[in-house]
C-alpha positions in Angstrom: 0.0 0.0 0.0 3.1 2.6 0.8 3.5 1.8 -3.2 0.9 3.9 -4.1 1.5 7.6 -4.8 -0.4 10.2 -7.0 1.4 9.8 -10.6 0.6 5.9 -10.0 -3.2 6.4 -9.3 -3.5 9.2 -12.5 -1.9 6.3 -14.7 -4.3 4.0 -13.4 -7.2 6.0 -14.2 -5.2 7.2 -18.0 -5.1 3.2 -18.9 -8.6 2.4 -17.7 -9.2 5.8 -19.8 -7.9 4.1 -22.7 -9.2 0.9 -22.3 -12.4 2.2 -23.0 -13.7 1.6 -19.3 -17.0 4.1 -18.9 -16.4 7.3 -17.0 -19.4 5.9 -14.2 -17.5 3.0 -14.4 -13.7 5.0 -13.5 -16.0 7.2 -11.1 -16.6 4.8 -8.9 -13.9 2.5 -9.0 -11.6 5.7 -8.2 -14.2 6.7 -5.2 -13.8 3.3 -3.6 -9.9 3.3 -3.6 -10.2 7.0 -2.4 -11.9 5.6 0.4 -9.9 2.5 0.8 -6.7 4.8 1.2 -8.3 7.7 3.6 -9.1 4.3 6.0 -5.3 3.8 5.9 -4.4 7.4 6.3 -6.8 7.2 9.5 -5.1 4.3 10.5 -1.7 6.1 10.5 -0.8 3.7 7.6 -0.4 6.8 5.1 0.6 10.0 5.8 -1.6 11.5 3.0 -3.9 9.6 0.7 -2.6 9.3 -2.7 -6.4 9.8 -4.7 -5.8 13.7 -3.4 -6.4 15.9 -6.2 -6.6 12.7 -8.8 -10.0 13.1 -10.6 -11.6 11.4 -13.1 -11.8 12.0 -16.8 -15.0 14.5 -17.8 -17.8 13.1 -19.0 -18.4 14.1 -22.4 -21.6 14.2 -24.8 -22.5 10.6 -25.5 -25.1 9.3 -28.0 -25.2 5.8 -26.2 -25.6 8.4 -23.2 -28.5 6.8 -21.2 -31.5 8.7 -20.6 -32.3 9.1 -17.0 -35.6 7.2 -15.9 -38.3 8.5 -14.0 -41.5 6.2 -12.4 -44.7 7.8 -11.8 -46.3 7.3 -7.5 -48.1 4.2 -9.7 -45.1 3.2 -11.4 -43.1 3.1 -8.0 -46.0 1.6 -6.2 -46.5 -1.6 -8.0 -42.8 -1.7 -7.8 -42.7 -1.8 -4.3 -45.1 -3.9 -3.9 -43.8 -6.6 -6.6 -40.9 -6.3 -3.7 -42.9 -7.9 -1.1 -41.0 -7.5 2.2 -38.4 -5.3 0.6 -41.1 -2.5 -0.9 -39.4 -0.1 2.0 -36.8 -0.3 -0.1 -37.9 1.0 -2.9 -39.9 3.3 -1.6 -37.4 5.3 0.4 -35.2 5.6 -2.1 -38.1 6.6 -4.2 -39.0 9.2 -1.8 -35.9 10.4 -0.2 -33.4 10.5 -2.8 -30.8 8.9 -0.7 -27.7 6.6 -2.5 -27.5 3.1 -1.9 -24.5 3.4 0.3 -26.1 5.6 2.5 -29.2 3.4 2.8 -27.5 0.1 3.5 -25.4 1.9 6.0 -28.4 3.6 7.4 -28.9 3.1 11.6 -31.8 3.1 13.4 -30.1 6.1 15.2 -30.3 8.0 12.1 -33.9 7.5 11.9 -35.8 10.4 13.7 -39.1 9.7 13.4 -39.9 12.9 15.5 -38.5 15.1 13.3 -39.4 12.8 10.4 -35.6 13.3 8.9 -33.2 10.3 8.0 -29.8 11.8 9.4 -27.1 10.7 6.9 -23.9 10.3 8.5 -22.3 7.2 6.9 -21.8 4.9 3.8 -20.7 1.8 2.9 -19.8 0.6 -0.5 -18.1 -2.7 -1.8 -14.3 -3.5 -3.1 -13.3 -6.6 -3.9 -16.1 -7.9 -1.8 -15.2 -6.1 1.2 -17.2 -3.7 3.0 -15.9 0.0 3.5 -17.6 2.1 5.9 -17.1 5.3 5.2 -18.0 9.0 6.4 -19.5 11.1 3.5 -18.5 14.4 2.6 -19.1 17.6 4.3 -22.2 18.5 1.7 -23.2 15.0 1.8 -23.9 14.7 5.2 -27.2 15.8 5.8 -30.6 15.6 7.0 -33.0 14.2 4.5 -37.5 14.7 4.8 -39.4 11.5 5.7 -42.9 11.9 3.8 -45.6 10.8 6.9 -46.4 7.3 5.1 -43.1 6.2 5.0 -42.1 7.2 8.3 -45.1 5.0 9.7 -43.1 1.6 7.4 -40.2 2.6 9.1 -41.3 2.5 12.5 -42.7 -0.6 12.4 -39.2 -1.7 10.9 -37.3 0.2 13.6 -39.1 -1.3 16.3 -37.3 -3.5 19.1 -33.8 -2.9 17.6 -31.3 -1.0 19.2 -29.7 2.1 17.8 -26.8 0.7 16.3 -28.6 -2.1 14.6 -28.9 -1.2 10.7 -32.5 -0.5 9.3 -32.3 -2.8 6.1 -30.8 -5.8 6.2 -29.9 -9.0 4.0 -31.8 -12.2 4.9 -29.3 -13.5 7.0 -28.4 -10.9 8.8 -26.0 -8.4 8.1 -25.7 -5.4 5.6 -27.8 -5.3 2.8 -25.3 -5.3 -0.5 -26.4 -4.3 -4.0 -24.0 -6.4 -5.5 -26.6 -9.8 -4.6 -29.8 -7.5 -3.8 -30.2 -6.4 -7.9 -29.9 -9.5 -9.4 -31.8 -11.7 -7.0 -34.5 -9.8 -6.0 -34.8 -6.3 -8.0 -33.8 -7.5 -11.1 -35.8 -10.8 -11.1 -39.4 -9.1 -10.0 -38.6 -5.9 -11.9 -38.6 -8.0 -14.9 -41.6 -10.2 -14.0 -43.7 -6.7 -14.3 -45.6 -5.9 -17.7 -44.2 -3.7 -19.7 -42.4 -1.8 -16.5 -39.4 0.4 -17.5 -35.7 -1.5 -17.1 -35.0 1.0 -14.2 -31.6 0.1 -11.8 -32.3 0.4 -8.3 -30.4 4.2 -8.9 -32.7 5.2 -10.7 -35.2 5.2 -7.9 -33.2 8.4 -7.0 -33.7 10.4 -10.1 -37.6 9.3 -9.7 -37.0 11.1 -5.6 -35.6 13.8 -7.9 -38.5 14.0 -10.5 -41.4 13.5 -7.9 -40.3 16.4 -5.5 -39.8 18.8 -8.9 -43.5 17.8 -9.7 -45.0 18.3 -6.5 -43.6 21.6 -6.5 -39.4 21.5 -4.9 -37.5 24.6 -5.8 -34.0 23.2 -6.8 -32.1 24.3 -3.7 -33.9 22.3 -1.8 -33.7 19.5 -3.9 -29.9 20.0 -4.3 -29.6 19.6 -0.3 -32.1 17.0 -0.6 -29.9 14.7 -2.7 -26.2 16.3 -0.7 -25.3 17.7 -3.9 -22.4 19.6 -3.2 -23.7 22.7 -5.7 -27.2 23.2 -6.8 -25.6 23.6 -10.5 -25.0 20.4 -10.3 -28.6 19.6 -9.9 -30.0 21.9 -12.2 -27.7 20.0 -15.0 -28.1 16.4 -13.6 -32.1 17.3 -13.9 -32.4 20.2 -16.4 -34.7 18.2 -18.2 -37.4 18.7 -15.2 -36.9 21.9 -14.7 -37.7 22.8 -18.8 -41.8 22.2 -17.9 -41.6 24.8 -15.3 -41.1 27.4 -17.9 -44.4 26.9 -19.4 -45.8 26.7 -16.0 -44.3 29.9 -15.0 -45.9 31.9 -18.1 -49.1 30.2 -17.2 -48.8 31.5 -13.7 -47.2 35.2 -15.0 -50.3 35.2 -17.7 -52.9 34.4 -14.4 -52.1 36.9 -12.2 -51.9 39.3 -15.2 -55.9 38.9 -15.4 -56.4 38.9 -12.1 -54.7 42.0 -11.0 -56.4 44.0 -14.1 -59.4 43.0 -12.8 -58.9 44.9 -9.5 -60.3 48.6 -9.1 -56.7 50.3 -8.8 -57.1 52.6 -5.0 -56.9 55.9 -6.6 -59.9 54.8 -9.1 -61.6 54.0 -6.0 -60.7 56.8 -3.9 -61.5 59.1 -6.8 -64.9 57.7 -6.9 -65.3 57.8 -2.8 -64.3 61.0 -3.2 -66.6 62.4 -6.4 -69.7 61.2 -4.3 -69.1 63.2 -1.5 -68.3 66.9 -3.5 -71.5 69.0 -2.3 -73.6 69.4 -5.9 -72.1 66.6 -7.7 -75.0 64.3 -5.9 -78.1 63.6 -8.2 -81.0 65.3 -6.3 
């Protein structure tokens, strides 16, 4: 591990670069070392982690570029419940927004069903079949709205644990990974929908996304919401959303057009108050 510097993680990412290995793909396979090495640099096993300042290559205009996928409250219901026990599943991160990380690693400590907010504090992702806990980021670590009907589902999941016990967990105990999740169970009932929309379990997310735009989310919200670190970001992850609200806001602009012409302005009114009360301006 001492081996590892900078100029050998940038010619890492330049040959996967090369290989023709997807920017997602480089992405995330650079965030899990980053995270690997920050564990070692905790550990005093690093003095600095070597991913510092390294980035990934910019994702350019694509034509295979996929199209991000939004379900309707219908479409995520009969997902959820094609689920069976695991519909809570789907349905907060359908409804909150949060990454998978952040939802397998999510305590029942984090789960304020006072305030209804989940309080994201941690993740865990998957390298090489290990799991690495991990804190998120400053702008990532937030506190995230529980609509009222799913804070009831979580109750009842939350219910005679302790606080350190995990929310969601695989069958046999133990944290729920995505790497077995998607392909037995989403994947496999997904697919035994009609006509239902090949969705991934992160596009659940951009449906948290789409739903809170349609029900009326102003995008700083949303960008703290999702722990985007700028809501720029947002606006060009979900640009596409945000294009009906222009027609919306003309409709709204052309409304209250017509309804404030429609008003008596004051001085027409006091003009006529006072008119009325001249001495021999009053019809006898």
């Amino acid at each position: 591990m001492t081996d590892i510097d900078p100029p050998g993680v940038k010619a890492w990412v330049a040959d996967l670069a090369e290989k023709g290995t997807g920017v997602p793909t480089i992405e995330n396979a650079l965030g899990v070392l980053r995270m690997v090495l920050e564990d070692a640099v905790s550990d005093k096993r690093l003095i600095r982690n070597p991913c510092d300042g390294v980035k990934a290559p910019k994702r350019g205009p694509s034509k295979k570029a996929r199209k991000l996928c939004y379900l309707s409250h219908e479409q995520v219901e009969q997902l959820a419940a094609a689920m069976g026990d695991d519909g809570t599943v789907v349905r907060t991160l359908a409804y909150t927004g949060i990454r998978w990380g952040e939802l397998a690693a999510l305590s029942v400590a984090a789960v304020d069903l006072k305030r209804r907010r989940l309080d994201i504090d941690r993740t865990v992702a998957e390298a090489d079949g290990k799991l690495v806990w991990k804190a998120p980021k400053d702008y990532e670590r937030r506190s995230v709205p529980i609509p009222p009907f799913l804070a009831d589902e979580l109750k009842s999941l939350t219910e005679g644990k302790s606080p350190e016990d995990l929310v969601f967990t695989a069958p046999e105990g133990g944290v729920l990974r995505l790497s077995l999740w998607r392909p037995r169970v989403f994947n496999k009932r997904r697919d035994g929908l009609k006509d239902f929309p090949k969705i991934t379990p992160h596009d659940c997310r951009h449906t948290a996304a789409s739903l809170t735009v349609s029900a009326g989310g102003n995008v700083l919200a949303l960008a703290r919401m999702l722990g985007h670190e700028d809501p720029s970001i947002t606006l060009k992850t979900y640009s596409d959303l945000f294009d009906s609200d222009l027609d919306a806001l003309a409709d709204v602009l052309g409304k209250a057009r017509t309804a404030a012409l429609k008003q008596p302005t004051t001085t027409d009114t006091d003009t006529e108050s006072e008119h009325k009360n001249v001495p021999g301006t009053q019809k006898p």
